[in-house]
N, C-alpha and C positions, 0 to 999 in steps of 0.2 A: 701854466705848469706843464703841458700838453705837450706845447709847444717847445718847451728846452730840451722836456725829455727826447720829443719825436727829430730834435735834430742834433743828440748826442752828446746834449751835455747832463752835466750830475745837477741835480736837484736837492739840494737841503732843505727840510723842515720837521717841524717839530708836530709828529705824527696827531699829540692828544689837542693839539690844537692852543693847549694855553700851558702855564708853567704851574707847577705842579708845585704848592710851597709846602706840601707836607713832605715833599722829599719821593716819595712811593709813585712808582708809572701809574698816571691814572689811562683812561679807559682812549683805546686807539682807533682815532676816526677815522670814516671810510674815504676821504679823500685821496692821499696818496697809494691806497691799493685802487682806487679805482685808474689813477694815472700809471702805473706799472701796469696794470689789467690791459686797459685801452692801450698803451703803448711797447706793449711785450718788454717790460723794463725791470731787470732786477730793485730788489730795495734792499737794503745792507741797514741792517738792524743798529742801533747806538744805544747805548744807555749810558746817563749822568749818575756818579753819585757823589754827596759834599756840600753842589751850592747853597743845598737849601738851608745849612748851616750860615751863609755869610752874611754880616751885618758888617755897616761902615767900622773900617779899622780892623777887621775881625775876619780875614779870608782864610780860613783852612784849606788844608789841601781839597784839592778835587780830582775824581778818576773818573777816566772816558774809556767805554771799551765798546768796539766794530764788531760786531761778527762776522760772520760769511753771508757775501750777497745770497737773496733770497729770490729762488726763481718760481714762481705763481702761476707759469706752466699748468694747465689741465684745468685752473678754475675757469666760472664761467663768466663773462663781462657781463655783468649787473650787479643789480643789487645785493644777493645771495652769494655772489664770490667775493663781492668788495665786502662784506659781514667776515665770511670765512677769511681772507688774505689779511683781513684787518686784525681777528683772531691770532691766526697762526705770527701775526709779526707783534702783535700784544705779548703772547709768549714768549716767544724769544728776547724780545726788550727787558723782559721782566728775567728769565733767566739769566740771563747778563749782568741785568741790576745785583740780583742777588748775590751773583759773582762778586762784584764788588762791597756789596756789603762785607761778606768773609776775607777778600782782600785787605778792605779798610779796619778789620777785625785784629786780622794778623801784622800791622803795622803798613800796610801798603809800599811791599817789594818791586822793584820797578822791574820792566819788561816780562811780566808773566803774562801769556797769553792765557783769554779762559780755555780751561778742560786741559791745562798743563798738570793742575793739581791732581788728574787722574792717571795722568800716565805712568 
């Protein structure tokens, strides 16, 4: 992982480590902040909401939303920043989520970006 990052490419993974079937961001492991940490690399936060709805024959829709890359700037590379970076990007995933829950609420409008509903 080190390694893609340290030579400039983007990295995807699924921060909690496993799929979440009750639907809800479970808890964010310190893996990927430790590789932004060691590698001075933003991480751009994602949250699902939907699939955990689908069964064969049965796909509902599903919404994906990015946030803004996340710069981890200032923490400290170990243990104690990889906890905190892991934090700080738990919330935000989880804010996001919630976004889309009220999205999927209000009939899911396509191209709203989140914190459009506040302006």
């Amino acid at each position: 992982m080190r390694r893609i990052v340290a030579d400039g490419y983007a990295l995807g993974l699924f921060v909690e480590g496993t799929r979440q079937r009750s639907g809800i961001p479970g808890v964010v492991q310190p893996g990927a902040a430790m590789v932004a940490l060691q590698e001075e690399a933003p991480i751009v936060p994602v949250a699902i909401h939907g699939s955990q709805t689908w069964r064969p024959g049965n796909f509902r829709p599903v919404s994906i939303a990015w946030g803004e890359p996340m710069s981890l700037a200032g923490l400290p590379k170990g243990g104690r920043g990889y906890k905190e970076a892991s934090a700080l990007v738990q919330e935000e995933i989880r804010r996001l989520f919630d976004w889309l829950v009220d999205l999927h609420a209000l009939g899911r409008p396509d191209g709203v970006p989140p914190g459009a509903e506040r302006r």
